[in-house]
C-alpha positions in Angstrom: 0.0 0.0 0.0 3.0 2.1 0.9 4.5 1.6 -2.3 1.5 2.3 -4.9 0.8 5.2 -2.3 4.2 6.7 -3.1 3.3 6.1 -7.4 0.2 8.4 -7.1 2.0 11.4 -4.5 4.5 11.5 -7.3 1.8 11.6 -9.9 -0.6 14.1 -8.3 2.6 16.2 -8.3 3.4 16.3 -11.8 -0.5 16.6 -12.6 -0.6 19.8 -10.4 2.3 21.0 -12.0 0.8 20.6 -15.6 -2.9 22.2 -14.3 -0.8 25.2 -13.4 -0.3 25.6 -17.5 -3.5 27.1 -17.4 -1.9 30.5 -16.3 0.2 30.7 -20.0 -3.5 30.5 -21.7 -5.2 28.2 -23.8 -2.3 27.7 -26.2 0.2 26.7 -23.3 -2.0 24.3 -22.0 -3.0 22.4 -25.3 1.0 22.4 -26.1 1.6 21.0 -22.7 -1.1 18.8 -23.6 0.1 17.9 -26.5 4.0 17.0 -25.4 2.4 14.5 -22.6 1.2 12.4 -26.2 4.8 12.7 -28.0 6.9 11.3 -24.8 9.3 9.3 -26.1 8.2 9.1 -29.9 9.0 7.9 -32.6 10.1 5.0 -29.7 6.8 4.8 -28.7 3.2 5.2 -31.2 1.5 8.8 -30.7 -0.1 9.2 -26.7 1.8 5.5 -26.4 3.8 6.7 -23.2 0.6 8.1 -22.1 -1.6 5.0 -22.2 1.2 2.8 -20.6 1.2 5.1 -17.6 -2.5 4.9 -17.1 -2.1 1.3 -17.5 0.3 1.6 -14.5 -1.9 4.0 -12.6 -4.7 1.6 -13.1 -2.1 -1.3 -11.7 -1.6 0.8 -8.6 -4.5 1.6 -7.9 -5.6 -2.0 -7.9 -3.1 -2.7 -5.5 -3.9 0.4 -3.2 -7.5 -0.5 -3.1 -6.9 -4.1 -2.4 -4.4 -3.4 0.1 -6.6 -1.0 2.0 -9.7 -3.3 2.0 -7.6 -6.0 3.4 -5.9 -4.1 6.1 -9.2 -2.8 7.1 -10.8 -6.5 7.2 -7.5 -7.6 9.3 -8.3 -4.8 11.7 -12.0 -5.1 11.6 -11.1 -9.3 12.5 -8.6 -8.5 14.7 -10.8 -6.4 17.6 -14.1 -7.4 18.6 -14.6 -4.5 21.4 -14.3 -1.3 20.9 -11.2 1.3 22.0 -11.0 2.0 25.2 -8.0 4.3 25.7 -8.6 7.9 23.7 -5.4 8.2 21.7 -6.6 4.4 20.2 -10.1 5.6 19.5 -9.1 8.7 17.6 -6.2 6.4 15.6 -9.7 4.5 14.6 -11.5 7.5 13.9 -8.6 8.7 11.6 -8.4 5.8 9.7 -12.7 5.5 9.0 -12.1 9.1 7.5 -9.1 7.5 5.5 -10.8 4.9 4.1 -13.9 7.2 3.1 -12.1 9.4 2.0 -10.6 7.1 -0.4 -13.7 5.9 -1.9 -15.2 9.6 -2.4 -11.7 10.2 -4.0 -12.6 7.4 -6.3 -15.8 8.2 -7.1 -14.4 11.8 -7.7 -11.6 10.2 -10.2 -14.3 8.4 -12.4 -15.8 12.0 -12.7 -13.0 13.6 -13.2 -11.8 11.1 -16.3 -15.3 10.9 -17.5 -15.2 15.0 -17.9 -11.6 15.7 -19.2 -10.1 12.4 -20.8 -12.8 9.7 -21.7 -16.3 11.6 -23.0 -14.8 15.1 -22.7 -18.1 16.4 -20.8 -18.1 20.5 -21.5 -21.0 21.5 -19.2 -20.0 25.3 -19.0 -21.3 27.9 -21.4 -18.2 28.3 -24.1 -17.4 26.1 -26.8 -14.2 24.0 -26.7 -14.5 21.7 -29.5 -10.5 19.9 -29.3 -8.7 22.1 -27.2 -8.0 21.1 -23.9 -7.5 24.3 -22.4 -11.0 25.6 -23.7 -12.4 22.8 -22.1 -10.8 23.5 -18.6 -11.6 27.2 -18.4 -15.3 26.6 -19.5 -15.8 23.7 -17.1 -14.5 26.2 -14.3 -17.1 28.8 -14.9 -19.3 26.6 -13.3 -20.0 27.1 -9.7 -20.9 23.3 -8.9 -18.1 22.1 -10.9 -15.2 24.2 -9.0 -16.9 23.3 -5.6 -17.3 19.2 -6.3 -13.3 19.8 -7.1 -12.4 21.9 -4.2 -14.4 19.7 -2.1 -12.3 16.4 -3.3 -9.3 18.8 -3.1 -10.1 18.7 1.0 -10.2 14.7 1.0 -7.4 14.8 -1.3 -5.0 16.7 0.9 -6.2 15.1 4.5 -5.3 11.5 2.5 -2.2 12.8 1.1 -1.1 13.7 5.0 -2.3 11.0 6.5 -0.8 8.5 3.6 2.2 10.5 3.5 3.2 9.5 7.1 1.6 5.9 7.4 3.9 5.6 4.6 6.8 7.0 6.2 6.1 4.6 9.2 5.4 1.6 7.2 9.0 2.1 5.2 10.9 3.0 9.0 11.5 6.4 8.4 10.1 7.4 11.6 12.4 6.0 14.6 13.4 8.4 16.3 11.6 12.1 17.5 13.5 14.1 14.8 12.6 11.5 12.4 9.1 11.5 13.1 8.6 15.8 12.6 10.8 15.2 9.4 8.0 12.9 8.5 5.3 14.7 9.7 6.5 18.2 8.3 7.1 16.4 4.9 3.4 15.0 4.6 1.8 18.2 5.4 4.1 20.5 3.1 3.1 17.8 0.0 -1.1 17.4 1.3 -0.8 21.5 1.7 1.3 22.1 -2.1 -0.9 19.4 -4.0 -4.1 20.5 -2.4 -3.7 24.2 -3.2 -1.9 23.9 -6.6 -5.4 22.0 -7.7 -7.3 24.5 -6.8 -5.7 27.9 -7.8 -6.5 27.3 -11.6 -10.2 25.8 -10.6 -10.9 29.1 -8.2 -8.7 31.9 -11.2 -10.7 30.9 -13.9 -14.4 31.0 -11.8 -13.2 34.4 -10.7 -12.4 35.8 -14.0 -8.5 35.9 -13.7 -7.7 33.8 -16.0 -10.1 33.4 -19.2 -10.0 31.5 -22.6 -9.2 34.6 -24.8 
């Protein structure tokens, strides 16, 4: 779980990174949208490099799922009264909203390819025939739209902290005090960077900063 954890932070990274296009304008955008198709050609068909990453994606997030349903089973099996001692009962707590939050971010993910990569779902008021860029800043205009993302931007970053040092435990990066705020300070600075860098193009474009001409 650790592991394909550590595939996707590294990927919502370069995804916010690429969002943040948006600010050069339309043309930047669909050029950066463009070069993600033409990795490694003439090596690889056109959007190959792109398909075999999704493939991996799709890989990992196989094994994440699995491996979160059956740590949750081993837990659920391995107690059958409930937590006594506070700090134990808040652990559980903490881990319920981690595993919810997961499945809303998964349920946010089919949305999010359904509107952008797979039927290209344009529910804002300009055109945006091919361009990817078009199709962001229209889709933004809409109220609903930027709130569902900024909402899944909130699970997004609490399971980004709360993988980010799990993980760090998990992989024994966290023996020792200074180790442990190293860790902490490290899954807060990546939940708090992801989470905002989504959401600055989403919340420009609703309030008119940045537009499509």
């Amino acid at each position: 779980m650790a592991l394909s954890g550590a595939l996707f932070v590294f990927y919502v990274l370069l995804h916010m990174y690429g969002n943040l296009k948006i600010f050069g304008g339309v043309a930047a955008f669909d050029e950066y949208a463009l070069h993600l198709r033409t990795i490694l050609m003439p090596i690889l068909p056109f959007g190959g490099f792109l398909w075999l990453f999704r493939v991996l994606l799709v890989v990992a997030l196989v094994a994440h799922a699995y491996s979160a349903f059956y740590l949750w089973s081993r837990a659920k099996g391995a107690r059958t009264t409930r937590y006594v001692a506070k700090q134990a009962a808040q652990a559980s707590i903490r881990s319920r909203m981690m595993r919810w939050g997961g499945v809303a971010l998964l349920l946010f993910l089919v949305w999010h390819l359904l509107q952008f990569t797979i039927l290209k779902i344009n529910v804002g008021p300009e055109a945006a025939g091919d361009s990817a860029g078009k199709l962001v800043i229209s889709s933004f205009q809409v109220w609903w739209v930027v709130l569902i993302y900024v909402l899944a931007l909130v699970a997004l970053g609490m399971h980004l902290w709360h993988g980010v040092w799990s993980a760090s435990q998990t992989l024994g990066w966290t023996n020792s005090a200074k180790s442990r705020r190293t860790a902490k300070a490290t899954a807060t600075v990546i939940a708090l960077v992801t989470a905002v860098g989504f959401a600055l193009p989403p919340l420009a474009i609703l309030f008119g900063i940045v537009k499509g001409n």
